[in-house]
C-alpha positions as CSV (number, residue, x, y, z in Angstrom):
1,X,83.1,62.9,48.6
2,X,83.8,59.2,47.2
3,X,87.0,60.6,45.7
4,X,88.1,61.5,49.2
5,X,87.0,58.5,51.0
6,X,88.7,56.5,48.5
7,X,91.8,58.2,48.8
8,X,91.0,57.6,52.5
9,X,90.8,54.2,52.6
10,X,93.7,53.3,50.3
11,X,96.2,54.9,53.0
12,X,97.7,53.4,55.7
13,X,95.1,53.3,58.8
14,X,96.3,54.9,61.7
15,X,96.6,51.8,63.8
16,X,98.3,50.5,61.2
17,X,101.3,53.9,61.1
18,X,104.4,52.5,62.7
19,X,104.6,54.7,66.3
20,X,108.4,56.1,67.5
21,X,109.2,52.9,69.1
22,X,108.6,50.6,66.5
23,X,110.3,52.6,64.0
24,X,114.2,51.7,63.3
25,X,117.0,53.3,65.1
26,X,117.6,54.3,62.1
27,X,114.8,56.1,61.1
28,X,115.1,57.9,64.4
29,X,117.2,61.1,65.0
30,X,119.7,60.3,67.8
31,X,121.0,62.4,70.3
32,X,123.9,62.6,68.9
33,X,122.3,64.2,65.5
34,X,120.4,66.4,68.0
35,X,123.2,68.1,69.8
36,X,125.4,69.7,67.4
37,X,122.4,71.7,66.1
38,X,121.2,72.5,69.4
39,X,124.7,73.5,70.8
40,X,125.2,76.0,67.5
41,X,121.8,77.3,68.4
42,X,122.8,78.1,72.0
43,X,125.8,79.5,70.8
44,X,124.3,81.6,68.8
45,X,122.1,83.0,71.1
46,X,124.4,83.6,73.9
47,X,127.0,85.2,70.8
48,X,123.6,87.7,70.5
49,X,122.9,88.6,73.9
50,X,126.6,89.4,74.3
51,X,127.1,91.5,71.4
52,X,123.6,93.2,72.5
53,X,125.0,94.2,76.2
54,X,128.3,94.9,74.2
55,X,126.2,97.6,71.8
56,X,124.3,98.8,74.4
57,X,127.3,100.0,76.3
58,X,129.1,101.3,73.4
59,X,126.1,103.1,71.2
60,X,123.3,103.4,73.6
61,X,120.0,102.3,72.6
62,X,119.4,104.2,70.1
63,X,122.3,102.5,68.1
64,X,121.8,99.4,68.9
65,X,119.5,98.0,66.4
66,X,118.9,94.4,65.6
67,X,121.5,94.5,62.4
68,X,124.2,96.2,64.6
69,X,123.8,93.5,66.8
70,X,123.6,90.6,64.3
71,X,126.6,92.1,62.6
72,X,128.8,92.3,65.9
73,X,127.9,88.7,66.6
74,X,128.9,88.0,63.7
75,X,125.4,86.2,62.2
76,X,122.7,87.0,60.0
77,X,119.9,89.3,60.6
78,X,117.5,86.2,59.7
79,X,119.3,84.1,62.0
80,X,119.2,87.4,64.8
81,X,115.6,87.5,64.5
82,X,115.1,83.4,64.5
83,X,116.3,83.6,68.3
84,X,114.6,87.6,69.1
85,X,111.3,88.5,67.0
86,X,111.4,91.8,67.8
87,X,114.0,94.1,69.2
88,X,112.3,94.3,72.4
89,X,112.1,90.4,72.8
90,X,116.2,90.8,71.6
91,X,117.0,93.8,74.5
92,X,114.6,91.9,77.1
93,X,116.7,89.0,76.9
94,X,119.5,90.9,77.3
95,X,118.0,92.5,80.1
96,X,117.5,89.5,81.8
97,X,121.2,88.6,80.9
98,X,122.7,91.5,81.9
99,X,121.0,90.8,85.7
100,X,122.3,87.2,85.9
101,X,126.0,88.3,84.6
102,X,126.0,90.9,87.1
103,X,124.5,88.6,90.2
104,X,127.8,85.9,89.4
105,X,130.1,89.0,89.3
106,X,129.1,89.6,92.9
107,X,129.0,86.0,94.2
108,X,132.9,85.7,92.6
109,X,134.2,88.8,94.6
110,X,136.9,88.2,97.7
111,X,135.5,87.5,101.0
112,X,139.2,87.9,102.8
113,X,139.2,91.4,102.9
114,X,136.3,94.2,103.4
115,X,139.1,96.8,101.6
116,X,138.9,94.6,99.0
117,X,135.3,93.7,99.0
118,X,134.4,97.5,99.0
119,X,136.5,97.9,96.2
120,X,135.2,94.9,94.3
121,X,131.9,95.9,94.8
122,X,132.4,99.8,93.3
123,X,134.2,98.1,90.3
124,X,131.1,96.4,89.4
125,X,129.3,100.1,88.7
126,X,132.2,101.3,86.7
127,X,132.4,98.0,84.4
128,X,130.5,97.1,80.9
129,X,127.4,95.0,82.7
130,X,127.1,98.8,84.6
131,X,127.4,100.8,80.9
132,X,124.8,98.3,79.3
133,X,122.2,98.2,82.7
134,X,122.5,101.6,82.5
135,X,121.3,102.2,78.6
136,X,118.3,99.6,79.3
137,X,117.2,102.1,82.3
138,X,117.5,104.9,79.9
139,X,115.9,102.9,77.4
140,X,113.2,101.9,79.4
141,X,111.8,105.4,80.5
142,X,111.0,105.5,77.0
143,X,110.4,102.4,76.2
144,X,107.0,101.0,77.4
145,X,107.8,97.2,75.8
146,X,111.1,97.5,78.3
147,X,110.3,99.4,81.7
148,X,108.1,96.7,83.5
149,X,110.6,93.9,82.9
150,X,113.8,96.3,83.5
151,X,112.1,97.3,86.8
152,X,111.3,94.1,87.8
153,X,114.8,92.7,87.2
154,X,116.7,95.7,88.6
155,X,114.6,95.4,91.9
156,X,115.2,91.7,92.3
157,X,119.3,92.6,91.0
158,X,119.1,94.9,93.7
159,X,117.8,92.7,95.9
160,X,120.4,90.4,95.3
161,X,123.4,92.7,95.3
162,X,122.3,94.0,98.6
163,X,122.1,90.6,100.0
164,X,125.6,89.2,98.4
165,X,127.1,92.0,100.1
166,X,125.7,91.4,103.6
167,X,127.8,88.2,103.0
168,X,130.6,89.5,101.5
169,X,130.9,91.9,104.3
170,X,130.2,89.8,106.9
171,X,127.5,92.1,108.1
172,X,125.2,91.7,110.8
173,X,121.9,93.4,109.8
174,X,120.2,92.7,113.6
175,X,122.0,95.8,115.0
176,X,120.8,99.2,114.0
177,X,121.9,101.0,111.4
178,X,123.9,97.8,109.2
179,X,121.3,97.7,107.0
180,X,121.6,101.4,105.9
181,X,125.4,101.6,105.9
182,X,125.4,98.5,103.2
183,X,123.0,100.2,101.4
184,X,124.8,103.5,101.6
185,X,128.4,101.7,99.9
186,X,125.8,100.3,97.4
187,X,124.5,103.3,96.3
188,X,128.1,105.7,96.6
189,X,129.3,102.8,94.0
190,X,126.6,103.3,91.8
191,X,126.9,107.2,92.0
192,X,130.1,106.7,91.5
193,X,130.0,104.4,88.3
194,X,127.7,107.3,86.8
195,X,130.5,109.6,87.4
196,X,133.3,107.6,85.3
197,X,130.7,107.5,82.2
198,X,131.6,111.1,81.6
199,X,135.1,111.3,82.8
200,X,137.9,109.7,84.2
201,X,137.4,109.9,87.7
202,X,139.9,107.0,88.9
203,X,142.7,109.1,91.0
204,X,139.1,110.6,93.5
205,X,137.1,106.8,93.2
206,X,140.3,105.4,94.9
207,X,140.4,107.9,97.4
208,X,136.5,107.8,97.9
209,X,136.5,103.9,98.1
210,X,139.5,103.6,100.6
211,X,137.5,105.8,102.7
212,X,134.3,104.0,102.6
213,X,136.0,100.9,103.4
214,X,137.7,102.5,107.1
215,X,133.9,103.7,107.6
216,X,132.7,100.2,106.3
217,X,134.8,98.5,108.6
218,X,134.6,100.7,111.7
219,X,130.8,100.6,111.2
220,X,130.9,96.4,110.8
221,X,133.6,95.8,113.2
């Protein structure tokens, strides 16, 4: 016990440590040291979740594994798991990605033109972000670790899509039966963007959504 308190006493007190503010500038990191490595790391991580939505929608969830992803983001599978433990924590992020990605999609799409808007709107179901939402669904009816926070972020996606076209359409939900014909495009686009995952179905889509957009816009008008 003397040996410690010894060792104790021959240390610097704590009072008498020099605190953050007395220190140099130069013994302090500056924000300019800071940035560089935090800008890689964001990088990084945004290189990941990409390369995730981009595996999910070419191999499904079964392929996608943390080293396929690593590998098509071109880092290492330490650095991979630095930023996503776990697979789950990788593909929950990219859950969570995949929902904001798709949410800008639909605030960027024309407002000059419901023809347009209709066909906007059906193009996001037959993109990638549709492909890779689409695996994490499939994913998550298996996937316990994924199906509460897919379902909670396709309801509020849905949520938001739903609303974004109200605007986009320049609908008026007050008068009866607006509501459901919005709905209605929303869900023909998404049948529809399950339809071009096993064939090309472009030539009927364009028939299909030129239709939808004369009832869209005799139902709106």
């Amino acid at each position: 016990m003397a040996a410690v308190t010894a060792h104790r006493q021959d240390g610097p007190a704590p009072s008498d440590r020099p605190s953050a503010s007395d220190r140099s500038p130069s013994d302090r990191p500056s924000a300019s040291d800071r940035s560089p490595k935090q800008d890689r790391s964001r990088a990084t991580r945004q290189r990941l979740l990409e390369a995730a939505v981009a595996c999910l929608a070419a191999y499904g969830w079964a392929g996608s594994t943390v080293a396929v992803v690593a590998e098509r983001a071109g880092v290492s599978r330490g650095a991979a798991q630095h930023h996503f433990p776990t697979r789950e924590d990788l593909f929950t992020a990219a859950v969570e990605y995949v929902a904001e990605e798709r949410s800008q999609a639909l605030r960027a799409l024309p407002t000059d033109d419901r023809a347009q808007t209709v066909a906007a709107l059906v193009g996001l179901f037959t993109g990638p972000l549709f492909r890779a939402a689409l695996q994490l669904w499939v994913a998550a009816s298996n996937e316990e670790q994924l199906r509460d926070r897919v379902t909670e972020l396709e309801a509020r996606v849905g949520r938001e899509s739903h609303r974004i076209a109200v605007e986009l359409l320049g609908a008026d939900e007050s008068r009866p039966g607006v509501r459901e014909t919005v709905q209605g495009l929303l869900d023909m686009a998404r049948g529809l963007g399950l339809a071009t995952l096993l064939t090309d179905d472009t030539a009927r889509r364009d028939r299909v959504v030129a239709q939808w957009a004369r009832l869209i816009d005799e139902a709106l008008a």
